[in-house]
MIDOSE-1310 file (N, C-alpha, C; in nm, 2 decimals, decimal comma, always signed):
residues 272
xxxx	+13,94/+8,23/+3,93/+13,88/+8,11/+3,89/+13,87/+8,11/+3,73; +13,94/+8,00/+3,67/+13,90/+8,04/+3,54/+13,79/+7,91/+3,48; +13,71/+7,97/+3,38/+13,64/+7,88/+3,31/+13,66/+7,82/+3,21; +13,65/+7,69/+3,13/+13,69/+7,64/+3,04/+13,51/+7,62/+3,00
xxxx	+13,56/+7,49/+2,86/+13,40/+7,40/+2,85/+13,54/+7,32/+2,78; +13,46/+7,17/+2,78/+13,53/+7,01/+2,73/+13,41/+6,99/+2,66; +13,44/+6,97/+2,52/+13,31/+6,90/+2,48/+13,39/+6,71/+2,47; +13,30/+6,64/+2,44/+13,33/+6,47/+2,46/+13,24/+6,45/+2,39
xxxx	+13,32/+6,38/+2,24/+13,26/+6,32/+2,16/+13,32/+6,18/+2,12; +13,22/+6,08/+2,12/+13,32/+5,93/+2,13/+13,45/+5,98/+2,26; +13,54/+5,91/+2,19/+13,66/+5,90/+2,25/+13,74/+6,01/+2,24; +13,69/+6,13/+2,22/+13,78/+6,29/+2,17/+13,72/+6,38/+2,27
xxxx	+13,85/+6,41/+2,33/+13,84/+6,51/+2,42/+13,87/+6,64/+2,34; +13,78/+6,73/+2,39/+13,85/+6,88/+2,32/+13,88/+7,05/+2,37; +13,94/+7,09/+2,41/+13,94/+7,15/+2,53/+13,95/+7,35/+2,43; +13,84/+7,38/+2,51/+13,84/+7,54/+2,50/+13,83/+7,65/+2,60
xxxx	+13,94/+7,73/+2,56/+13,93/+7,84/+2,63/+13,85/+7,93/+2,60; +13,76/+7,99/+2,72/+13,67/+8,08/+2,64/+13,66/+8,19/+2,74; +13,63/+8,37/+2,66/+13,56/+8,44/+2,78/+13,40/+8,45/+2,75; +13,38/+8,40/+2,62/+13,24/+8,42/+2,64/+13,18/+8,30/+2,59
xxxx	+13,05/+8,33/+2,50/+13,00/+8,21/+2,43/+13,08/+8,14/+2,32; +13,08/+8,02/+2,36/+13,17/+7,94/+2,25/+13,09/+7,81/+2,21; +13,08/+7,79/+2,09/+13,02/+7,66/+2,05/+13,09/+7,56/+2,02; +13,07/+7,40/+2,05/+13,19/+7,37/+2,00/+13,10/+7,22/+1,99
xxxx	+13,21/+7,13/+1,89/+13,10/+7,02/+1,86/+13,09/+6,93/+1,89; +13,02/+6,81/+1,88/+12,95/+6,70/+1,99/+12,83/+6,74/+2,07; +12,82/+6,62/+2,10/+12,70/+6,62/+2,17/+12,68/+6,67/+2,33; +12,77/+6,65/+2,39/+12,79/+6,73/+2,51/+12,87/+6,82/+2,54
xxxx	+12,86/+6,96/+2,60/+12,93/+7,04/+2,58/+12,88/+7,11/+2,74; +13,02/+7,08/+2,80/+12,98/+7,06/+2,98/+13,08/+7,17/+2,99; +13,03/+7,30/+3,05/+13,09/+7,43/+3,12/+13,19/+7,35/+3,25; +13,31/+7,41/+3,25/+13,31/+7,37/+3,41/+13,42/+7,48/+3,47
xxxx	+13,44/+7,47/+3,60/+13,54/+7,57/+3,65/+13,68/+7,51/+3,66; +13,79/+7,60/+3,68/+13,91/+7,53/+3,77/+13,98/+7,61/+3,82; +14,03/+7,58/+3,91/+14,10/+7,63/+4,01/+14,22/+7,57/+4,08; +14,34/+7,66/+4,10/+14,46/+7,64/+4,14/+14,46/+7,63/+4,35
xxxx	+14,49/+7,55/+4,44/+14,50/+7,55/+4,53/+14,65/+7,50/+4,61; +14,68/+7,57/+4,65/+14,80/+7,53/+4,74/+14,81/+7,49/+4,86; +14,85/+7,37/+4,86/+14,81/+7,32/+4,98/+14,93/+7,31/+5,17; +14,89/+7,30/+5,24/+15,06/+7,32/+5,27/+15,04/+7,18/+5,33
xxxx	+14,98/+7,11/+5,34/+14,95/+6,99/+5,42/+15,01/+6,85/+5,29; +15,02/+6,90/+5,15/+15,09/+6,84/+5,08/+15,21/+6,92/+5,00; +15,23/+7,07/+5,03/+15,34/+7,13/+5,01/+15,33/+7,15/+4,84; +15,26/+7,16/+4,82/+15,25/+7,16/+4,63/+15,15/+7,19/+4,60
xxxx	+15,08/+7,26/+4,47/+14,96/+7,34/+4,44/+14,94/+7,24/+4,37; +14,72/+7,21/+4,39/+14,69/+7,16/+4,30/+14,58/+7,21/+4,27; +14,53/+7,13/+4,16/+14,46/+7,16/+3,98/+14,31/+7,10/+4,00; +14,22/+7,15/+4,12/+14,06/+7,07/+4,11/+13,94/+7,16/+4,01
xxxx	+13,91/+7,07/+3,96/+13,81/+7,12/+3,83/+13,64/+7,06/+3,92; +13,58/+7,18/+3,89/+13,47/+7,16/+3,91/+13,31/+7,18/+3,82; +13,27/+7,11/+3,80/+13,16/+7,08/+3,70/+13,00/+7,09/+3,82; +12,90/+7,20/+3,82/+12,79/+7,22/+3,87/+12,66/+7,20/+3,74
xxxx	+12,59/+7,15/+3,78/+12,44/+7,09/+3,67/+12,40/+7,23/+3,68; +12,29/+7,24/+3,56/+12,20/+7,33/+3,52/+12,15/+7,37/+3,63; +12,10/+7,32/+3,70/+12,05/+7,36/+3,80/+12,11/+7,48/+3,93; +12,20/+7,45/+3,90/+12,30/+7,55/+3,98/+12,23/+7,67/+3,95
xxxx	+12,32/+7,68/+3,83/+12,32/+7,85/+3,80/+12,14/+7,88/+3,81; +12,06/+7,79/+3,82/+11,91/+7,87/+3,78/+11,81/+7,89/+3,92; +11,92/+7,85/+4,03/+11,81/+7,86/+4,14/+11,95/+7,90/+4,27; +11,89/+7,90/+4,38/+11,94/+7,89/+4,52/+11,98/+7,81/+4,60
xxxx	+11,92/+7,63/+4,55/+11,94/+7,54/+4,65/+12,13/+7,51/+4,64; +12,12/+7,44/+4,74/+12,24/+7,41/+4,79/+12,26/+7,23/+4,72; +12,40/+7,24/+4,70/+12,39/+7,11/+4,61/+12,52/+6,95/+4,69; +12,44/+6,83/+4,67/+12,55/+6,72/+4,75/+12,67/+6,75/+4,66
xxxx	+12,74/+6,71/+4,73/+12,91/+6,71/+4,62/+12,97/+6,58/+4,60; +12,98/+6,57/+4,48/+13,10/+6,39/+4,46/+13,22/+6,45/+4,41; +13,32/+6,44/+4,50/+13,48/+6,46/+4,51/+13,49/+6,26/+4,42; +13,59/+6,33/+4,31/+13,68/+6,18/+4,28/+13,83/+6,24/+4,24
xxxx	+13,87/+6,09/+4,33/+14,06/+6,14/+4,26/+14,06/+6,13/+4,13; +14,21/+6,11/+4,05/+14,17/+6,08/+3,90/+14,09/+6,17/+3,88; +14,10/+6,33/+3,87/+13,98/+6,36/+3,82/+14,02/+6,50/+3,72; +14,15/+6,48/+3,70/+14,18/+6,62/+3,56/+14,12/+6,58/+3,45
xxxx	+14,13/+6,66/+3,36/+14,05/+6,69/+3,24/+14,10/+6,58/+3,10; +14,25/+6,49/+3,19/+14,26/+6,40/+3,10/+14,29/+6,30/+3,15; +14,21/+6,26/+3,27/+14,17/+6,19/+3,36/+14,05/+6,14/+3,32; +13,98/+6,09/+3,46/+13,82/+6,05/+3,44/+13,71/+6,16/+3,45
xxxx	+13,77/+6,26/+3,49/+13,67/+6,39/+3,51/+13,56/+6,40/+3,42; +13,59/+6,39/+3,28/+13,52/+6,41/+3,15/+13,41/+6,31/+3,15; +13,43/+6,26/+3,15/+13,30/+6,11/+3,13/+13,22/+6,07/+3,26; +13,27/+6,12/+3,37/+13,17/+6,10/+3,48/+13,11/+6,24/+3,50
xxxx	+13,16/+6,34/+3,46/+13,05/+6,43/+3,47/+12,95/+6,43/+3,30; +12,98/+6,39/+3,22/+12,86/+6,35/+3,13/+12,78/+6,24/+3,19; +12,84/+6,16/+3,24/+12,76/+6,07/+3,26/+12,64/+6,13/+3,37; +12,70/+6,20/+3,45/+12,63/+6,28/+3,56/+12,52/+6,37/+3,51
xxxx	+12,56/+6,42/+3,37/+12,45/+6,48/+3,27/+12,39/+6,44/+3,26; +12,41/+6,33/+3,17/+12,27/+6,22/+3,13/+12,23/+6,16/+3,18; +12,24/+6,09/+3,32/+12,17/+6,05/+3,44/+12,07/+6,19/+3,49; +12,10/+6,31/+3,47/+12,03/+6,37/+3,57/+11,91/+6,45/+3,47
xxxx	+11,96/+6,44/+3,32/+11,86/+6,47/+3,21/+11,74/+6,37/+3,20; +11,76/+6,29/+3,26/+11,68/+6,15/+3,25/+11,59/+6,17/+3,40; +11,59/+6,23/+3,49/+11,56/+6,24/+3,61/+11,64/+6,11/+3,73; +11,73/+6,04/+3,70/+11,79/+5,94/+3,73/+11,84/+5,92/+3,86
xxxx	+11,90/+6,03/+3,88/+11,94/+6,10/+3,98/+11,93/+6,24/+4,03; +11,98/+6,31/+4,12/+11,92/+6,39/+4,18/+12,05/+6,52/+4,10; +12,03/+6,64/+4,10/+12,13/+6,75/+4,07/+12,25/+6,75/+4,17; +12,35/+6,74/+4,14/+12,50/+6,67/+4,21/+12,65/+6,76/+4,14
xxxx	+12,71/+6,83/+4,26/+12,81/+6,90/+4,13/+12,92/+6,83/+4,17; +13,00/+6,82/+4,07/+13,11/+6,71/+4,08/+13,29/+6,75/+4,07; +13,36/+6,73/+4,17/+13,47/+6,76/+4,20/+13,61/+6,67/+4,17; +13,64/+6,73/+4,08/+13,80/+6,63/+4,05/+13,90/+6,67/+4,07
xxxx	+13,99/+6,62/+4,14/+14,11/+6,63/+4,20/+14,19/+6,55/+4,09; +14,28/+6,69/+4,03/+14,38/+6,64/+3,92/+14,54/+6,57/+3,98; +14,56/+6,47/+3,95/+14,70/+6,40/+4,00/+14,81/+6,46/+3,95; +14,90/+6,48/+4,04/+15,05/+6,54/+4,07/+15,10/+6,38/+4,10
xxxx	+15,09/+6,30/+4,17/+15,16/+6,17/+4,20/+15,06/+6,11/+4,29; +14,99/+6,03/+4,17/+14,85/+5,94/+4,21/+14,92/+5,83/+4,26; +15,03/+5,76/+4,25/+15,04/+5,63/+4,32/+15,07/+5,69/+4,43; +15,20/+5,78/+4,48/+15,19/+5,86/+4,62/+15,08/+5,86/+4,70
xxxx	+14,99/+5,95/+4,64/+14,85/+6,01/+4,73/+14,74/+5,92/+4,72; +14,72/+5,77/+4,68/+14,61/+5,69/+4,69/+14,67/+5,55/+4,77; +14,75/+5,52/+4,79/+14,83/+5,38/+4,86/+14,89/+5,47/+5,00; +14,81/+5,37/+5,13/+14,87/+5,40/+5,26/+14,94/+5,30/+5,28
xxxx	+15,02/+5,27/+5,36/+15,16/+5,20/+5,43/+15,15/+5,04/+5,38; +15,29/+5,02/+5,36/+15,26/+4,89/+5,31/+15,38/+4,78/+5,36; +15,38/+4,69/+5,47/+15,52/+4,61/+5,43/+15,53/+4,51/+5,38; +15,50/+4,52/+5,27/+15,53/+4,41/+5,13/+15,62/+4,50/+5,04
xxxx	+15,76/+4,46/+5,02/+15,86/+4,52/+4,99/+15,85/+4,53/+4,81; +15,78/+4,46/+4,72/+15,73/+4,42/+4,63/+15,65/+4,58/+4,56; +15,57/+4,62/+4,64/+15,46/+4,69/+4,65/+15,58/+4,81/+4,64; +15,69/+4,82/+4,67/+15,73/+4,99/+4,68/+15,78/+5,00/+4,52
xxxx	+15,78/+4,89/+4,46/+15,78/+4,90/+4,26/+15,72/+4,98/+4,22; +15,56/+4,98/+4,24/+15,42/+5,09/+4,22/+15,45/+5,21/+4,30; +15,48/+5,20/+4,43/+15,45/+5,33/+4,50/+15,53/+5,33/+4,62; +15,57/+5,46/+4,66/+15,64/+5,48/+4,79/+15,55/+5,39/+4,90
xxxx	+15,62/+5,34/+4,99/+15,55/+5,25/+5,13/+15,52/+5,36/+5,24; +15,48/+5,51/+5,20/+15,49/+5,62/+5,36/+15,36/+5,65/+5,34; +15,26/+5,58/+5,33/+15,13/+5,65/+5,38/+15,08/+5,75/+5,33; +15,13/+5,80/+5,19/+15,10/+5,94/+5,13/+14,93/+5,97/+5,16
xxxx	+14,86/+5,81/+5,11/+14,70/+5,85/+5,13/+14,63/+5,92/+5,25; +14,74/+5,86/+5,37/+14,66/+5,96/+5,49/+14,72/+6,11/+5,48; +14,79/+6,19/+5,41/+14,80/+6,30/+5,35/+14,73/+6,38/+5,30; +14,70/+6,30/+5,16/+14,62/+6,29/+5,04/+14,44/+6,28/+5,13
xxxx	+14,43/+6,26/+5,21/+14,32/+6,26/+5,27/+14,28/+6,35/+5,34; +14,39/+6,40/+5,45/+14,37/+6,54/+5,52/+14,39/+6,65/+5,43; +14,47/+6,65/+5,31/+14,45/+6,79/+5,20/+14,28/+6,75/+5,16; +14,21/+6,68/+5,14/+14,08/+6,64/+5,10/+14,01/+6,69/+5,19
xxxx	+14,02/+6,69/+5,35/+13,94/+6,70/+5,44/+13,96/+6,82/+5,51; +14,09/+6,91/+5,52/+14,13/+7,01/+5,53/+14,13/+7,09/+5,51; +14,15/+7,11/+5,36/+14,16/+7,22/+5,28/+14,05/+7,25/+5,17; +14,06/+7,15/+5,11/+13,98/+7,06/+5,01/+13,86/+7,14/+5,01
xxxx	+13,76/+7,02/+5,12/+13,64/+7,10/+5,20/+13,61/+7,21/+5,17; +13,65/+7,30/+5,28/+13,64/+7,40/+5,35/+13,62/+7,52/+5,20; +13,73/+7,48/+5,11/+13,76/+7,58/+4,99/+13,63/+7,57/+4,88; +13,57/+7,45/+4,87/+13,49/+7,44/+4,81/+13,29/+7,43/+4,89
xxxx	+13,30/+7,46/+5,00/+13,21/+7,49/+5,04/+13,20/+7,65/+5,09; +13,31/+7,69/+5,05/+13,34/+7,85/+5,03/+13,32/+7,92/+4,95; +13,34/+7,83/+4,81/+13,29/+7,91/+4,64/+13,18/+7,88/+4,62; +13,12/+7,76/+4,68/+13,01/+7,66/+4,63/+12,86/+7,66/+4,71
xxxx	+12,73/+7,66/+4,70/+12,64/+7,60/+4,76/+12,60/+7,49/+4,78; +12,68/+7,41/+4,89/+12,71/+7,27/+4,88/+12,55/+7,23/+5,01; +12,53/+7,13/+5,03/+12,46/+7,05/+5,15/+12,53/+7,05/+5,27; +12,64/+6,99/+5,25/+12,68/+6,91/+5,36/+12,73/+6,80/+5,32
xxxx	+12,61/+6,75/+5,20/+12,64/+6,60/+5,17/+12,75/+6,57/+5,07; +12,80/+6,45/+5,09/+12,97/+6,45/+5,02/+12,96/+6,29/+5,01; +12,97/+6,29/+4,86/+13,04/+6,13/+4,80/+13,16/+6,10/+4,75; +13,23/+6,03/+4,68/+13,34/+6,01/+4,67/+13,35/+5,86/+4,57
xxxx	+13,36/+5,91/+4,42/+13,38/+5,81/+4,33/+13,54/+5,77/+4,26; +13,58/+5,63/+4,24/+13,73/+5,62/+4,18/+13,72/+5,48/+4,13; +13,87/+5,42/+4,05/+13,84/+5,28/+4,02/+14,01/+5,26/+4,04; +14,03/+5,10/+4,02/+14,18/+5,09/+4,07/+14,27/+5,14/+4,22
xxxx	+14,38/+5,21/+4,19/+14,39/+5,28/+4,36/+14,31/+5,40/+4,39; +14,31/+5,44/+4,33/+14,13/+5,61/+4,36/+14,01/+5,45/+4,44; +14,03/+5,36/+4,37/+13,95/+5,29/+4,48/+13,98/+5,23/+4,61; +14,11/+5,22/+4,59/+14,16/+5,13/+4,71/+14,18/+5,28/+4,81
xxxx	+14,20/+5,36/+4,77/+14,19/+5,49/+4,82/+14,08/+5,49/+4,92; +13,93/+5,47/+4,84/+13,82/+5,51/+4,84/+13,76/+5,42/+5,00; +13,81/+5,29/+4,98/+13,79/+5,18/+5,04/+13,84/+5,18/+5,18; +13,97/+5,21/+5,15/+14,09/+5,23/+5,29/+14,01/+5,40/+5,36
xxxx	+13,96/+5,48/+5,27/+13,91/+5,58/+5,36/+13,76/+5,56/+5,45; +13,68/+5,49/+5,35/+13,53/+5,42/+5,40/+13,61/+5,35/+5,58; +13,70/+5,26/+5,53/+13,75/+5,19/+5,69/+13,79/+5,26/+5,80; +13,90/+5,37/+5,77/+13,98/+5,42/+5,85/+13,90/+5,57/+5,93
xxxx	+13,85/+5,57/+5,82/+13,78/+5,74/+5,85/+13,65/+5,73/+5,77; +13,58/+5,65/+5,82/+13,39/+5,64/+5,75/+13,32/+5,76/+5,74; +13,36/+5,81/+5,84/+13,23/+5,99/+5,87/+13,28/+6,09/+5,78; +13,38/+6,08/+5,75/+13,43/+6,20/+5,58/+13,36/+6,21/+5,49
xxxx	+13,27/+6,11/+5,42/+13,22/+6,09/+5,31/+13,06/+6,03/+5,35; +12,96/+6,07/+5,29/+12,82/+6,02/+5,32/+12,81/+5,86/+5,21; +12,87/+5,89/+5,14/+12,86/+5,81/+5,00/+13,02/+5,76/+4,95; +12,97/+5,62/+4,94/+13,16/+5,54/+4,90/+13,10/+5,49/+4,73
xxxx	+13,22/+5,49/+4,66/+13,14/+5,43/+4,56/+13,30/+5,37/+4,44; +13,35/+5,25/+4,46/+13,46/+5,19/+4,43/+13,50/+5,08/+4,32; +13,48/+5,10/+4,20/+13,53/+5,00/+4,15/+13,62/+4,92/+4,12; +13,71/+4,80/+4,15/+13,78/+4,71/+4,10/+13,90/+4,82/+4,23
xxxx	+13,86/+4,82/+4,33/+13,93/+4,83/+4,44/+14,09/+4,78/+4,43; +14,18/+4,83/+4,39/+14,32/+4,75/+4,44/+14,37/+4,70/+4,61; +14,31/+4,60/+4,61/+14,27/+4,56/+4,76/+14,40/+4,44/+4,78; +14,47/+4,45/+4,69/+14,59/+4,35/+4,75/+14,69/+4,41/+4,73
xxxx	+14,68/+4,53/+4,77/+14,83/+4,63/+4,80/+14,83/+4,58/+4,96; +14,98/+4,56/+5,01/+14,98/+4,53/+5,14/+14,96/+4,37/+5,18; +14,91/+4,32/+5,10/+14,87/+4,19/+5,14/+14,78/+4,16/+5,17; +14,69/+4,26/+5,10/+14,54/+4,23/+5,14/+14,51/+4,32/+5,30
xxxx	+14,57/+4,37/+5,34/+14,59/+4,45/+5,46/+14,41/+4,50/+5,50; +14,37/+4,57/+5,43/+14,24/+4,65/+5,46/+14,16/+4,51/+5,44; +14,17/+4,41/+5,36/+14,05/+4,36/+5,39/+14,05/+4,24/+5,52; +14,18/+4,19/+5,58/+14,22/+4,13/+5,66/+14,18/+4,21/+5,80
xxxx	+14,19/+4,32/+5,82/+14,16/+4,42/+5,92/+14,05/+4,45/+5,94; +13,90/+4,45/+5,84/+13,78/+4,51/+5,79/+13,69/+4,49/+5,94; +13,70/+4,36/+6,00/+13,63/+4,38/+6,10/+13,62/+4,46/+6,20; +13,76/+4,47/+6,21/+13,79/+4,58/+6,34/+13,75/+4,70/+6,31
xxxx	+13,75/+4,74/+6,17/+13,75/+4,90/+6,13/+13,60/+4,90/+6,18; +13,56/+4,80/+6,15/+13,38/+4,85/+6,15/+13,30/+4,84/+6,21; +13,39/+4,86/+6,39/+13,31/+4,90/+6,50/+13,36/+5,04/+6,49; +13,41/+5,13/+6,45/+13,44/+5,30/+6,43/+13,37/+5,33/+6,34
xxxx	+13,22/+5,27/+6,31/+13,14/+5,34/+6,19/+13,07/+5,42/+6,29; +13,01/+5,53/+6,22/+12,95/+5,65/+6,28/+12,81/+5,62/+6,28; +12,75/+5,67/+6,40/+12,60/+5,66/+6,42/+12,51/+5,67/+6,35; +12,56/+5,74/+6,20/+12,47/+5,78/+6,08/+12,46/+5,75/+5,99
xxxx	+12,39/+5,75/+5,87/+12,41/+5,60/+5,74/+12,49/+5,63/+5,65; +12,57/+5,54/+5,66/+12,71/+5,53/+5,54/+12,66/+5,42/+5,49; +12,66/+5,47/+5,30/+12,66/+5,40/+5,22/+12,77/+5,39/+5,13; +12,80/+5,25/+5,09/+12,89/+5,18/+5,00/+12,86/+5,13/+4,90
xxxx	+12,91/+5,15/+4,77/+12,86/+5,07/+4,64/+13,03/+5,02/+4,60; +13,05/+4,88/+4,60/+13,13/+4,84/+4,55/+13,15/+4,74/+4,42; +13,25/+4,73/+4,32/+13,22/+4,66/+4,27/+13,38/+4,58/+4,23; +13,41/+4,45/+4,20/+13,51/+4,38/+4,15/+13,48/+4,31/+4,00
xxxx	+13,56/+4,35/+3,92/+13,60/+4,22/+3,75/+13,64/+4,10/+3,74; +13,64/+4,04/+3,70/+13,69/+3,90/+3,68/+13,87/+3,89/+3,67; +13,91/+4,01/+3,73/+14,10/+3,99/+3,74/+14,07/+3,93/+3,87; +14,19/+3,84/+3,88/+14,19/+3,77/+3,99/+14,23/+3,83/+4,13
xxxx	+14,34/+3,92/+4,08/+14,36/+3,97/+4,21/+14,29/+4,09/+4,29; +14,15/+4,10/+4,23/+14,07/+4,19/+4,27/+14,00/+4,13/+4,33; +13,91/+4,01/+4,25/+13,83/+3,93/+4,31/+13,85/+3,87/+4,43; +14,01/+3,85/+4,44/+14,01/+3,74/+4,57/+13,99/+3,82/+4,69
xxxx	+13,98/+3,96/+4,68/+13,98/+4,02/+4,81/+13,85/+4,08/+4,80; +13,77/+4,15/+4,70/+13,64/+4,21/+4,68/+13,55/+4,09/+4,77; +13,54/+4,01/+4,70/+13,41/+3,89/+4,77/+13,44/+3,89/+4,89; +13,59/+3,85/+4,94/+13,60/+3,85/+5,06/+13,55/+3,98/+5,15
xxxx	+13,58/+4,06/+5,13/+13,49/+4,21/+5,16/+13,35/+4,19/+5,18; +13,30/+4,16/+5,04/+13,16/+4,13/+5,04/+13,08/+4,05/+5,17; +13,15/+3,94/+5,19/+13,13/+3,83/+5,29/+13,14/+3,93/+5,43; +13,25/+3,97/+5,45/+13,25/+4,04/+5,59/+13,18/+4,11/+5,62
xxxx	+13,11/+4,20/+5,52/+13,04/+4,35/+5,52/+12,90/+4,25/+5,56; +12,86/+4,12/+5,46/+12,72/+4,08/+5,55/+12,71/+4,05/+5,65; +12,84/+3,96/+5,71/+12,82/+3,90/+5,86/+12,78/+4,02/+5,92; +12,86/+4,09/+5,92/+12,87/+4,22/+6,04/+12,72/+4,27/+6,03
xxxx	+12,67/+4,26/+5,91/+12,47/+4,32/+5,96/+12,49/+4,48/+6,02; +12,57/+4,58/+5,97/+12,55/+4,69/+6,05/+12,41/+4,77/+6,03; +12,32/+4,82/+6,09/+12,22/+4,90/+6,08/+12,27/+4,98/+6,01; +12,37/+5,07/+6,07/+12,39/+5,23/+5,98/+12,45/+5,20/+5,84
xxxx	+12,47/+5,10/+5,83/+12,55/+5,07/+5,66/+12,49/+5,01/+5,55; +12,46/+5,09/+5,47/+12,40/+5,01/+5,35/+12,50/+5,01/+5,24; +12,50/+4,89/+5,19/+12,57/+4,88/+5,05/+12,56/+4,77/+5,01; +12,61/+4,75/+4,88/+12,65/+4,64/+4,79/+12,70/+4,58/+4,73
xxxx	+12,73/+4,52/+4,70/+12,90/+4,42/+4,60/+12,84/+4,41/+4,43; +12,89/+4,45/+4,37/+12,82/+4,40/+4,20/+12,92/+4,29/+4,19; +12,96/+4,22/+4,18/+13,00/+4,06/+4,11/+13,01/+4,10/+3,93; +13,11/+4,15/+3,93/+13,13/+4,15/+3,73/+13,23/+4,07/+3,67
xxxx	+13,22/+3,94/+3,67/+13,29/+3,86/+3,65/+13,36/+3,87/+3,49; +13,25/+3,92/+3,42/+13,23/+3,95/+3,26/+13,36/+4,03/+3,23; +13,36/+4,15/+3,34/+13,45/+4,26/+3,31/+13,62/+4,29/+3,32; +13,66/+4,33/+3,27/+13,82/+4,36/+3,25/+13,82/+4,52/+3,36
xxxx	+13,98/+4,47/+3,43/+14,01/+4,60/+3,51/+14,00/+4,73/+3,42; +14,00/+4,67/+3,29/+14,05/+4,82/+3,21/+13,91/+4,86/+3,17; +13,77/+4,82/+3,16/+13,64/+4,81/+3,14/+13,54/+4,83/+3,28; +13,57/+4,82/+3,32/+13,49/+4,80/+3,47/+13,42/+4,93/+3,54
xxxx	+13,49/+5,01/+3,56/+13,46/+5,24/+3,56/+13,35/+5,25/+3,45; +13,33/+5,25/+3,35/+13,28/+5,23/+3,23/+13,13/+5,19/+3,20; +13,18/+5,10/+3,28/+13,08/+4,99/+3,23/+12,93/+4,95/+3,37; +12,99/+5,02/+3,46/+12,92/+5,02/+3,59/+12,92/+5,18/+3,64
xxxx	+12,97/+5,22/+3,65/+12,95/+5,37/+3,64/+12,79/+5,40/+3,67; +12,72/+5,38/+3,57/+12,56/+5,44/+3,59/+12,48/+5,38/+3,71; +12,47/+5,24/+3,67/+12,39/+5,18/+3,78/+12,47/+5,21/+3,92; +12,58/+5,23/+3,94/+12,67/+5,26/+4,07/+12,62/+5,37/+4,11
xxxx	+12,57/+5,46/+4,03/+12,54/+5,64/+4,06/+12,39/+5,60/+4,06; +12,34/+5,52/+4,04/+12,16/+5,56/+4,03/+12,11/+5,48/+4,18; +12,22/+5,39/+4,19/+12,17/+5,27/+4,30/+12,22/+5,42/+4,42; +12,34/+5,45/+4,43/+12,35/+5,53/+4,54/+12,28/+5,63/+4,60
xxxx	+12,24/+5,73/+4,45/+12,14/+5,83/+4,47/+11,98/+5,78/+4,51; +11,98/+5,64/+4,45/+11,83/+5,58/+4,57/+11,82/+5,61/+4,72; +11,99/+5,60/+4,74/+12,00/+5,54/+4,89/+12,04/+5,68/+4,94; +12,04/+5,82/+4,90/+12,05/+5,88/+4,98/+11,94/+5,98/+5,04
């Protein structure tokens, strides 16, 4: 396993190798691990970086985990684990170590099946995400509750398809993840497929509380399927499901991760 540190300052990423102490400048300066895994269930080795809070190294307890796709070091990894900093220096949230799964072929491994011929422009039409899901749940797991002192408990943060990812796995397979957390969902891959189907999925929810935090921007082709989501998730009234829709009409697809990010992590960590 090797160790790195990222410091993030503004918008500058800066990456050091180190064996020992290293200083380096900005304001946050976040240790993390990484590690090479080969998987055979996607035939290709990959690159997950893991980021554990202070707390780790200074005690025994065992810690929840938030797996997000999108999650190399020049990815979103960097900013949601500061943000995970400063939420949890604040008492905001609870101590949480955070797992990013670095992309080899993100449109492949986040879009399942599609027959809208249009859609194979973006991405292969073969279902990579149920793949991409059992290397998550397979391998994934197991390897990181092996190096790690994990709970049990397991969230799962992305925006764009890492959301539509996020969304399509909440439906298909709810009991993987304790915690869904999705912004600006690409929910009209397919034809709107998962949200057209949502009812049926959501008699396969599991007996135990699954929570969802979603949220949609003012792009149109988000919104027209988010609300609609929104609407179904209330009729249905499930006991075991709590969640919520943020309505950000204000916001741009390319703004939206960003800009909701905290209250999405403080509202969830209420609810667990």
């Amino acid at each position: 396993m090797k160790q790195l540190l990222f410091a993030f300052l503004g918008f500058f990423l800066v990456h050091l190798h180190v064996t020992g102490k290293t200083i380096a400048p900005g304001p946050f300066i976040l240790k993390y691990d990484s590690l090479e895994i080969h998987s055979e269930i996607l035939k290709e080795s990959r690159r997950i970086n893991i980021w554990t809070p202070p707390a780790y190294a200074a005690g025994t307890d065992s810690f929840f985990v938030m797996y997000m796709p999108d999650g190399g070091t020049l990815e979103d990894f960097p900013h949601i684990a500061e943000t995970l900093s400063e939420l949890m220096a604040t008492n905001s949230i609870p101590p949480v170590i955070l797992v990013g799964i670095e992309n080899t072929n993100r449109r492949r491994d986040l879009t399942g099946p599609s027959e809208v011929k249009k859609d194979s422009v973006l991405a292969p039409l073969s279902d990579g995400a149920a793949q991409f899901r059992a290397f998550i749940n397979d391998e994934l797991f197991p390897e990181i509750s092996k190096r790690y002192r994990t709970s049990g408990q397991k969230g799962i943060i992305g925006e764009s398809l890492a959301g539509l990812f996020i969304v399509e796995t909440f439906l298909l397979q709810p009991g993987m993840f304790d915690y869904y957390i999705a912004m600006d969902p690409s929910l009209w891959w397919n034809n709107g497929h998962l949200v057209k189907t949502a009812k049926e999925h959501m008699t396969a929810l599991p007996n135990k509380e699954v929570t969802v935090w979603f949220a949609g921007s003012g792009t149109k082709d988000i919104y027209k399927y988010t609300r609609p989501l929104s609407r179904i998730l209330k009729e249905q009234n499930l006991p075991q499901l709590k969640w919520v829709y943020s309505d950000e009409p204000g916001e741009k697809h390319s703004t939206i991760y960003k800009a909701t990010k905290k209250k999405a992590l403080i509202w969830t960590f209420k609810h667990k």
